[in-house]
C-alpha positions in Angstrom: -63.9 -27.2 -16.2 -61.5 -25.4 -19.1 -64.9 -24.0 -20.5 -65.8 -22.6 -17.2 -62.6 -20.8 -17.1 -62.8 -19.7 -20.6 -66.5 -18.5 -19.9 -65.3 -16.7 -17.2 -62.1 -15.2 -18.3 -64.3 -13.5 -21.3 -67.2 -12.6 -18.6 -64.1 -11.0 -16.6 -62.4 -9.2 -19.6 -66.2 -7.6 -20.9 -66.7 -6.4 -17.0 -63.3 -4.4 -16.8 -63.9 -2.8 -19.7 -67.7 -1.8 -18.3 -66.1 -0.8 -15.2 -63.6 1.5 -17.2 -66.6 3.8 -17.8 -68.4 3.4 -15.5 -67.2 6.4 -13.3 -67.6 8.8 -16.1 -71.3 7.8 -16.6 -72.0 7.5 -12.7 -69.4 9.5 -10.6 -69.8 9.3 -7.2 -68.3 7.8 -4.0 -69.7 4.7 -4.6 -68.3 4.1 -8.5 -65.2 5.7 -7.3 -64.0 2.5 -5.7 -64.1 -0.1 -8.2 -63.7 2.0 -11.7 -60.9 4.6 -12.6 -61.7 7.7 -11.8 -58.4 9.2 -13.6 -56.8 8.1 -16.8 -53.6 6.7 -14.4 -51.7 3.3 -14.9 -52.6 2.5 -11.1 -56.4 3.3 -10.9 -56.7 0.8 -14.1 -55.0 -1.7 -12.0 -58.6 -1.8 -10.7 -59.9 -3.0 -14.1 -57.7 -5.7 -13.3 -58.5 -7.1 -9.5 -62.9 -6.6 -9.2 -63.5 -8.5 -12.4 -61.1 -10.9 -11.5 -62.4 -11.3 -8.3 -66.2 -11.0 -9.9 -64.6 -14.2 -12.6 -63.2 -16.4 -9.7 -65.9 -16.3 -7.1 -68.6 -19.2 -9.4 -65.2 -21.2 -9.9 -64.4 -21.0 -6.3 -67.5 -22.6 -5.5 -67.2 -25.4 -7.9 -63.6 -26.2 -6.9 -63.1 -29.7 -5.5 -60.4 -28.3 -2.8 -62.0 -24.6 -2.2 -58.4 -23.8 0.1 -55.7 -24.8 -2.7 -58.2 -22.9 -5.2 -58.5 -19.9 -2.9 -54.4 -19.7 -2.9 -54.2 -19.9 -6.8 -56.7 -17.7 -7.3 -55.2 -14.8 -5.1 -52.1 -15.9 -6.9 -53.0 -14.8 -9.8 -55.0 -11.8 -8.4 -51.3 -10.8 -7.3 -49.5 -11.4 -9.9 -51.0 -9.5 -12.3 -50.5 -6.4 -11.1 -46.9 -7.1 -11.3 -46.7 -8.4 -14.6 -49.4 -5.5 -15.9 -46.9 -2.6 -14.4 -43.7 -4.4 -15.7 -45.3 -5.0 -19.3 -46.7 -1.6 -19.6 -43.5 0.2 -17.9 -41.3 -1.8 -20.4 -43.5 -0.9 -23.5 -43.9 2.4 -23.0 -40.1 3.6 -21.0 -38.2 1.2 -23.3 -39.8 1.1 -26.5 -41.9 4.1 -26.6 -45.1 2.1 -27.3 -48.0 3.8 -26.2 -51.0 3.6 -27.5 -54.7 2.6 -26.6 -54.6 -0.4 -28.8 -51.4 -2.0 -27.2 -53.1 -0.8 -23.5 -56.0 -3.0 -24.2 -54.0 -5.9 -25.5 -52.2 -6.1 -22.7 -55.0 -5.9 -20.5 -56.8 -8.7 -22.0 -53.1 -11.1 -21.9 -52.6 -9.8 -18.2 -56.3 -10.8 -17.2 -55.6 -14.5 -19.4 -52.2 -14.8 -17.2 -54.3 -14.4 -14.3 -56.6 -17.2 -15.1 -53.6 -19.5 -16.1 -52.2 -18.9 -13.4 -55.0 -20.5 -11.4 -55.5 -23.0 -13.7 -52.4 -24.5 -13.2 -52.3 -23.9 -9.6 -55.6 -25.0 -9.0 -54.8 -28.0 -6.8 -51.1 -27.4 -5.7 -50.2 -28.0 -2.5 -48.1 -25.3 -1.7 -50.9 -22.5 -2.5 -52.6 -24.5 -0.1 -50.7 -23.9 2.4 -50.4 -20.2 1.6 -53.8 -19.5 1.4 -54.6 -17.3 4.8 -50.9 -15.2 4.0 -52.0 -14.5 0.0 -55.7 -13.8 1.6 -54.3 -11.1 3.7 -51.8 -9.3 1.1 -54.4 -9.3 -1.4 -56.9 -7.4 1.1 -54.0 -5.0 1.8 -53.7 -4.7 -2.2 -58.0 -4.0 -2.2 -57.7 -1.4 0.2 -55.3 0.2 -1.2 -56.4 0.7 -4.1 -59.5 2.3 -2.7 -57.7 4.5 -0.3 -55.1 5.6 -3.5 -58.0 6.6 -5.1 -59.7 9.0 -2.2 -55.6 10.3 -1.8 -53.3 9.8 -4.2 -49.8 10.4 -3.8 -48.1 12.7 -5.6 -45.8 9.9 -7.9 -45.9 8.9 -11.5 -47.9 5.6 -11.5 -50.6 7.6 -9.7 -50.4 10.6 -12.3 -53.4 10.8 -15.4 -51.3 10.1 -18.5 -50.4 12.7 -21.0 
């Protein structure tokens, strides 16, 4: 099973960094909604959630207890949007690191908290339990990702860096 996750995680990691130019090869409406479309710290928050999603849907169906997997999975769909913003937010506000090759690192530990996070979770009871409220907040998190990239609001996470 560790393999699998492994195998996955790397599967995962190769497809966000397709899907960050994918847009600029193919724009249009379609390509728009899973790839960045601007160089801004939320649209790459995309790179994060479809591969992640693409990585846990064959470990889903494996899973011995599909609901307590469901919960840790959109557990660690959630969370890394959290940790990705506060990582890269801290880098770059407090320690002026910002560069393309500490970007992508962090990208690739973000996506490997994801999948630990599900790991370890994998059969817990209280993600069990939680399955149906995660399932909704991350659907609301989907959509608005989507909908932020069709109408952006004017604030700095959905800005292009300089």
């Amino acid at each position: 099973m560790k393999r699998r996750f492994v195998f996955w995680y790397l599967l995962s990691c190769a497809a966000g960094v397709g899907l960050h130019f994918l847009y600029g090869l193919w724009p249009n409406r379609l390509t728009m909604l899973f790839a960045p479309v601007q160089e801004s710290v939320w649209e790459h928050l995309k790179l994060l959630y479809w591969p992640f999603l693409l990585g846990m849907a064959p470990l889903l169906a494996d899973a011995g207890d599909r609901q307590a997997f469901l919960g840790a999975a959109l557990t660690g769909l959630l969370r890394m949007p959290a940790l990705l913003l506060s990582a890269y937010y801290v880098l770059s506000g407090a320690f002026g690191m910002e560069a393309t090759a500490v970007d992508i690192g962090l990208y690739f530990v973000v996506m490997a908290a994801g999948f630990y996070t599900v790991w370890r979770l994998r059969s817990a009871p209280a993600v069990r339990r939680c399955a149906g409220t995660l399932a909704m907040v991350a659907g609301l998190y989907g959509l608005m990702l989507v909908l932020f990239s069709l109408a952006a609001p004017q604030l700095p996470i959905f800005l292009p860096k300089i």
